[in-house]
C-alpha positions as CSV (number, residue, x, y, z in Angstrom):
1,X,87.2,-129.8,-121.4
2,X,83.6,-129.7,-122.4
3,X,80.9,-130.0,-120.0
4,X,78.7,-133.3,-120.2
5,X,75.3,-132.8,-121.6
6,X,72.6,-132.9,-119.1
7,X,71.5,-136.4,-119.9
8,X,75.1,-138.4,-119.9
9,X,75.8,-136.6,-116.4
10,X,72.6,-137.6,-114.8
11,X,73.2,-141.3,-116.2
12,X,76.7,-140.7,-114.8
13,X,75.1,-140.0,-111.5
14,X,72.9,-142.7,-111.3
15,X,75.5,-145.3,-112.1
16,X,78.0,-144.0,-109.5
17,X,74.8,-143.9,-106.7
18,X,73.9,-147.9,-108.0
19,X,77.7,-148.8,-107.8
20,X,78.6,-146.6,-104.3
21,X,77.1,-149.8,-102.1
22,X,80.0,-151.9,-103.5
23,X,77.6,-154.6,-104.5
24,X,78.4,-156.0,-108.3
25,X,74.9,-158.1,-108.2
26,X,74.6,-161.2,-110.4
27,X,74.2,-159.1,-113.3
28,X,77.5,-157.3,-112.9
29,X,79.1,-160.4,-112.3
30,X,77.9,-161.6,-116.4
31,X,75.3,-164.0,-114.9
32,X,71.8,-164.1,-115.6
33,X,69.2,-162.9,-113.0
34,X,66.6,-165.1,-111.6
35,X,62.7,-164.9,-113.4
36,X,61.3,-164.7,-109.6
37,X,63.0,-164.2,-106.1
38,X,64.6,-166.6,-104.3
39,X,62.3,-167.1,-100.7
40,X,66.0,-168.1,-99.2
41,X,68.0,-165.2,-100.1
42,X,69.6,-163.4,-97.9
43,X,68.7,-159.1,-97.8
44,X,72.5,-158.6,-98.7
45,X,72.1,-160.9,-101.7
46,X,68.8,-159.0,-102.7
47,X,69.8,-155.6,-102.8
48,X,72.5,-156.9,-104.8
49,X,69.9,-158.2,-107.3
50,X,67.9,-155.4,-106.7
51,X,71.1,-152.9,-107.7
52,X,72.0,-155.1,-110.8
53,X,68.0,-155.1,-112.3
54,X,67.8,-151.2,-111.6
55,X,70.6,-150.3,-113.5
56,X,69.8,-152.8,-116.6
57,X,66.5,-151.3,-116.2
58,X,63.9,-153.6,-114.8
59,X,62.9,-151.6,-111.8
60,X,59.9,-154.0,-111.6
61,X,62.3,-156.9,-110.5
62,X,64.4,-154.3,-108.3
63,X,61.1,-153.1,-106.8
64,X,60.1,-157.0,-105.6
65,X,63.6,-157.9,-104.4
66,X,63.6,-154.7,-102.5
67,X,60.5,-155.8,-100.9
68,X,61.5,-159.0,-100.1
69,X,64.5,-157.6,-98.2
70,X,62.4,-155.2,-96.2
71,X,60.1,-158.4,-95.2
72,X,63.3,-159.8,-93.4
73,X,65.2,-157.5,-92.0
74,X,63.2,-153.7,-92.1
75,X,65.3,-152.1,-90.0
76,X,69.0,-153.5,-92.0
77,X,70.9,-150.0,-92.9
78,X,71.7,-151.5,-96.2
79,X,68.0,-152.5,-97.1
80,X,67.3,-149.1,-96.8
81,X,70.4,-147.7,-98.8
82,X,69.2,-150.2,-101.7
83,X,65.9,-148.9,-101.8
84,X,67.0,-144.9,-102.0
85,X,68.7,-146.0,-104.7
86,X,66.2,-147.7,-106.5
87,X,63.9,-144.5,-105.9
88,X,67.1,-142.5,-107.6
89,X,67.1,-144.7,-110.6
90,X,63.1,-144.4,-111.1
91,X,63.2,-140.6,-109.9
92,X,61.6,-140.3,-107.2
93,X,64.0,-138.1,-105.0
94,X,61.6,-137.5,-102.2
95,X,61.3,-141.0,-101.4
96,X,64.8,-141.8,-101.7
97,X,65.7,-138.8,-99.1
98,X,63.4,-140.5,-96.7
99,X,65.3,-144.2,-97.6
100,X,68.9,-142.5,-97.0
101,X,67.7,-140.6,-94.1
102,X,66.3,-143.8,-92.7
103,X,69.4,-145.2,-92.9
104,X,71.4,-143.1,-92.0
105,X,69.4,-142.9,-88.5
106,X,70.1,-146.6,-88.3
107,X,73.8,-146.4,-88.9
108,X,74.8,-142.7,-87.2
109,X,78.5,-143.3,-88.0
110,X,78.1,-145.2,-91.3
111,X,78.8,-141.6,-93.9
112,X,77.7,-143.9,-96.9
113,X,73.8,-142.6,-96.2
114,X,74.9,-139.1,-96.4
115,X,77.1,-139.8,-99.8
116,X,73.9,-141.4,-101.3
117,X,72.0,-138.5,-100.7
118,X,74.3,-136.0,-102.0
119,X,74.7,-137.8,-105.1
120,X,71.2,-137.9,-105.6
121,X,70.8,-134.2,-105.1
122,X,73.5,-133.7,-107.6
123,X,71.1,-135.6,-109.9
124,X,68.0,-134.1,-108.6
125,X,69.8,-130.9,-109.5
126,X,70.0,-129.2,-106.2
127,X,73.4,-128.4,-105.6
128,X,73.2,-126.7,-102.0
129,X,71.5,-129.8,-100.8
130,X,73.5,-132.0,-102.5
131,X,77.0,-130.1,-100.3
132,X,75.2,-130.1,-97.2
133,X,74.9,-133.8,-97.7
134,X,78.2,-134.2,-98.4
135,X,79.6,-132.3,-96.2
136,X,78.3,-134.7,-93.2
137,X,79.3,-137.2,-94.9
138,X,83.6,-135.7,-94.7
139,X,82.8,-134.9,-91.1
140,X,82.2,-139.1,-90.5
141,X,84.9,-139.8,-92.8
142,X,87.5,-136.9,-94.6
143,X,89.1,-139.3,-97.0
144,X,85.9,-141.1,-98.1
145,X,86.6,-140.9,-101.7
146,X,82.8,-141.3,-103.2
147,X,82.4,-138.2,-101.5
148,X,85.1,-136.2,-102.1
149,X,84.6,-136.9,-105.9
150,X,81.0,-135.7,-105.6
151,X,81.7,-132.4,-104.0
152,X,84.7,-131.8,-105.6
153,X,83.1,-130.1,-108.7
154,X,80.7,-128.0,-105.8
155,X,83.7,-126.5,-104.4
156,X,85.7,-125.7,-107.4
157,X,82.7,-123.6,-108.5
158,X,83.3,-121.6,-104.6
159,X,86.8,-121.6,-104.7
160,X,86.9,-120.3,-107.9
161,X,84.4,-117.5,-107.3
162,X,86.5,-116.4,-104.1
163,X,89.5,-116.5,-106.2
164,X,91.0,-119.2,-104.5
165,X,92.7,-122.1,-107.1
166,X,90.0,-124.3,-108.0
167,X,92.6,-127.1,-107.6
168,X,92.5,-126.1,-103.8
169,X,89.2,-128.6,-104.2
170,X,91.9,-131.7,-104.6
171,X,93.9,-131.5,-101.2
172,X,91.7,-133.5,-99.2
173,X,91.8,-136.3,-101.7
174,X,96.0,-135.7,-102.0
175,X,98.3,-138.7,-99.9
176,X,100.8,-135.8,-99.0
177,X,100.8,-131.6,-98.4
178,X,103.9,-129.4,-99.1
179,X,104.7,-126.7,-97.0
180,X,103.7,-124.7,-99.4
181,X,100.2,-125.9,-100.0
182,X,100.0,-126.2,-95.5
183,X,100.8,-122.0,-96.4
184,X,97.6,-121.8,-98.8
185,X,95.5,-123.8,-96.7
186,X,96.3,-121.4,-93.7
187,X,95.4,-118.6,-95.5
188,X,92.2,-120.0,-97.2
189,X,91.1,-121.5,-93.8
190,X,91.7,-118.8,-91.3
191,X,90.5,-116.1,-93.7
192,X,93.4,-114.2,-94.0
193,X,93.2,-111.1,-96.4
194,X,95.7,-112.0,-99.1
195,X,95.7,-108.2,-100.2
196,X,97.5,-107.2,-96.8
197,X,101.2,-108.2,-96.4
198,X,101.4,-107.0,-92.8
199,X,99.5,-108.4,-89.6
200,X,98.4,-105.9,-86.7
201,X,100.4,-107.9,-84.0
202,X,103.7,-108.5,-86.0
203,X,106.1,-106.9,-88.2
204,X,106.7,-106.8,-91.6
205,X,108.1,-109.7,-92.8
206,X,110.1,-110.7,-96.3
207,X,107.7,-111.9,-99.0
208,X,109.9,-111.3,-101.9
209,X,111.2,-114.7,-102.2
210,X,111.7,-115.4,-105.8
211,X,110.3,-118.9,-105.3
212,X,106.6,-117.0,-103.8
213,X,106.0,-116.2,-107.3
214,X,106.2,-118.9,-109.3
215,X,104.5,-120.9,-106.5
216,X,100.7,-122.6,-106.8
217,X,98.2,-120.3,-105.4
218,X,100.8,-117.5,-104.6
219,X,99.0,-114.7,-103.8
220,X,97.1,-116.7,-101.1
221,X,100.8,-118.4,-99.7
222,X,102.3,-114.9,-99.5
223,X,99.9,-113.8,-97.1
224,X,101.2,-116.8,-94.6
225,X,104.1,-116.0,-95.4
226,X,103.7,-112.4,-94.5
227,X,102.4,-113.6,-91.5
228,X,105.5,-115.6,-90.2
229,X,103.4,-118.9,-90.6
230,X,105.5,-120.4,-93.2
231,X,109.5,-119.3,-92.2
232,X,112.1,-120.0,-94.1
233,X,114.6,-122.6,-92.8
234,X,118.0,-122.1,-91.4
235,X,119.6,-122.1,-94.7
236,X,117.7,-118.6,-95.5
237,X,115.0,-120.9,-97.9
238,X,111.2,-121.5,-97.5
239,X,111.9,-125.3,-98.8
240,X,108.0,-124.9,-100.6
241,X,108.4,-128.0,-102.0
242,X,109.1,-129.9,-98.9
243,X,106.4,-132.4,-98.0
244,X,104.9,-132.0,-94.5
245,X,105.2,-134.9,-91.8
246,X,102.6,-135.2,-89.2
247,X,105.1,-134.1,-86.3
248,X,105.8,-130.9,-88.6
249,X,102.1,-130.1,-88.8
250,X,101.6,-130.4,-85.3
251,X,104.2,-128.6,-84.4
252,X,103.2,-125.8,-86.8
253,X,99.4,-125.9,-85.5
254,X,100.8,-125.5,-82.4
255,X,102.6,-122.4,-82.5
256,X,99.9,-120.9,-84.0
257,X,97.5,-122.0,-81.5
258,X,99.7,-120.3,-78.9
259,X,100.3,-117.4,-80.7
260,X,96.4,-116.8,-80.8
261,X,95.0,-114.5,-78.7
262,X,92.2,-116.3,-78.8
263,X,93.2,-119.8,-77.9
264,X,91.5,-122.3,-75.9
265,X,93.9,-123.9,-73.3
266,X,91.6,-126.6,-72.9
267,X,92.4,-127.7,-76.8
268,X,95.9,-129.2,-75.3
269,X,94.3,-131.1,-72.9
270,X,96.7,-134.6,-72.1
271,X,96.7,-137.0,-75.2
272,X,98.6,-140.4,-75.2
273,X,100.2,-142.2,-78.0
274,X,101.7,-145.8,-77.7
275,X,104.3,-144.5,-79.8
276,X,104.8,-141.2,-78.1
277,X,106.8,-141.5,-74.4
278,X,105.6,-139.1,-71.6
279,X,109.2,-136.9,-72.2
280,X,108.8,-136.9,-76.1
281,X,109.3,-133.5,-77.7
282,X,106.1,-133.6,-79.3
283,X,103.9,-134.4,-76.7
284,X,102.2,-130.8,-76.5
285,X,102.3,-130.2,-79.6
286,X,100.5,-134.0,-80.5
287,X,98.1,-133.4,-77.9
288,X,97.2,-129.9,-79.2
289,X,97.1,-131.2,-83.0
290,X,94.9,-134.1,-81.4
291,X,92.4,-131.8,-79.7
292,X,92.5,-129.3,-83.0
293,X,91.1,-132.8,-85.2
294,X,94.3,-134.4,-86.4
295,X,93.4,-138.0,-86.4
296,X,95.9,-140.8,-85.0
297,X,97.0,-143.6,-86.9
298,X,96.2,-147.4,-86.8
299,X,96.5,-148.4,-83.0
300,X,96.1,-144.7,-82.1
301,X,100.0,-144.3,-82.7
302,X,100.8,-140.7,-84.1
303,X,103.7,-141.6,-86.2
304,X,105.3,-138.2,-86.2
305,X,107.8,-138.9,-89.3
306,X,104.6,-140.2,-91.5
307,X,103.8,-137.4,-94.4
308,X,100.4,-135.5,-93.5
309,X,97.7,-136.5,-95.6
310,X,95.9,-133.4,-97.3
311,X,92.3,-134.4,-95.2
312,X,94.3,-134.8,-92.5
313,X,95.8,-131.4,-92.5
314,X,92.6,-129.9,-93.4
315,X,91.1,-131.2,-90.9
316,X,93.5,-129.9,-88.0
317,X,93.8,-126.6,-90.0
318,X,89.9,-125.8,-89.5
319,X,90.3,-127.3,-86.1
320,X,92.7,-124.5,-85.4
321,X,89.9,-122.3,-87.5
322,X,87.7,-123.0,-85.4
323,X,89.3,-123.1,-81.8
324,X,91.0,-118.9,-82.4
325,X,87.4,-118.1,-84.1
326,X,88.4,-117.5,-87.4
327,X,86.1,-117.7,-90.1
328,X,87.4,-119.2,-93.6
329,X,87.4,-117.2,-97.0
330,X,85.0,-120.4,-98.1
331,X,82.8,-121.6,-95.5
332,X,83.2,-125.8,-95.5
333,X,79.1,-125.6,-94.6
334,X,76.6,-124.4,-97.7
């Protein structure tokens, strides 16, 4: 696929930055804006106008409905997200940095500041920024989707380079993980060397399964396998294909957690689900994937036959990362 020219992926940029607030403004909606501002509108109602003049063009309009919504409510989160887009559309990045960082001190936990600014660095044409930026934003939220999009073409570029599949860029965005994409991810995350088929602290182990070859990203799932971290199953089979439930992957995490020489004890402190008894099977295990950054589900239920999602998995797997003192074939930071 050809690359966009520079022009059509800035205007690309900008339209996905005036469109991230959610707010279709009267112009989007096929109605005509107003010839002066409104004295009664509300701030949500002006940055809405505000979005729909910028991106028809008349930032003069944007600019007055912008300042009309600062008048009442200056400190409003989303005031200052409508004006670091407006400063986008007109170019003038170092204002909107100081709008999105504005905001994003008004609203710590909202990552939507964070997304904004990375997207504007991606049009400002600073690309490490632009992955910092984005990178807070996954650690507020791992499956917001504006900003996996945005540094999804970031780390392809990283991936590539370390000779990882570029495709390993789409996990976080993917609903489910196989066992054999949890066996990539291991590797990638705990920075195994895929050119060594042996570990110092166990033996040899099979890696000649036919199925290892054909496989997606391989030569990276070999070394887990190598490494005993993906087994094959009772009937002699790895099961690659197999997708991952929640009580697998904490189980999994788990093992490897103990195994570690380096483990924390402290990472399986007590957790409690409402759908978890105190004699469950899982408990240490849930509590250890819980402490290593698996999230829990709606009502802070586990739900231990529920399929892993891929940010979910990532997200325990550089928990684990983390807690033995690995350090990842591609850092997650610029």
């Amino acid at each position: 696929m050809r690359a966009l020219p520079r022009q059509a992926h800035h205007a690309l940029l900008v339209a996905a930055l005036l469109l991230a607030s959610g707010c279709g403004g009267a112009g989007a909606a096929g109605g005509a804006r107003p010839a002066s501002i409104d004295p009664a509108a509300s701030p949500a109602s002006l940055v809405a106008l505000a979005d729909s003049a910028a991106r028809s063009g008349d930032a003069n309009l944007a600019r007055r409905a912008l300042e009309r919504a600062s008048e009442i409510a200056p400190s409003d989160p989303e005031v200052r997200l409508g004006y670091g887009r407006y400063y986008v559309a007109i170019r003038r990045y170092a204002d909107a940095k100081v709008e999105f960082e504005r905001a994003a001190s008004l609203d710590p936990r909202n990552p939507e500041p964070h997304v904004q600014l990375g997207i504007a660095y991606l049009e400002a044409g600073d690309r490490t920024e632009a992955h910092r930026s984005l990178a807070r934003a996954l650690r507020l939220d791992p499956a917001h989707a504006g900003a996996l999009a945005a540094i999804r073409p970031i780390l392809e570029e990283r991936y590539r380079a370390a000779g990882i599949p570029p495709e390993y860029a789409e996990l976080p965005a993917r609903s489910s993980v196989s066992r054999g994409e949890i066996g990539v991810m291991l590797a990638v995350e705990l920075g195994v060397d895929p050119d060594r088929v042996t570990w110092r602290e166990d033996a040899a182990r099979r890696t000649d399964w036919p199925a290892l070859d054909a496989a997606w990203g391989s030569r990276w799932l070999r070394a887990s396998v190598a490494r005993g971290w993906i087994a094959p199953f009772a009937d002699r089979n790895l099961h690659l294909d197999d997708p991952l439930t929640r009580g697998a992957l904490s189980i999994l995490v788990s093992e490897l957690l103990a195994r570690s020489p380096a483990s924390r004890p402290e990472v399986a402190a007590a957790a409690s689900f409402p759908d978890l008894g105190p004699r469950h099977y899982l408990g240490l295990a849930a509590a250890r994937a819980s402490g290593l950054g698996l999230p829990a589900r709606d009502g802070g239920r586990f739900e231990p036959q529920a399929l892993a999602t891929g940010s979910e998995a990532l997200s325990v797997v550089r928990g684990l990362a983390r807690s033995v003192g690995a350090l990842p074939v591609v850092s997650s930071e610029p």
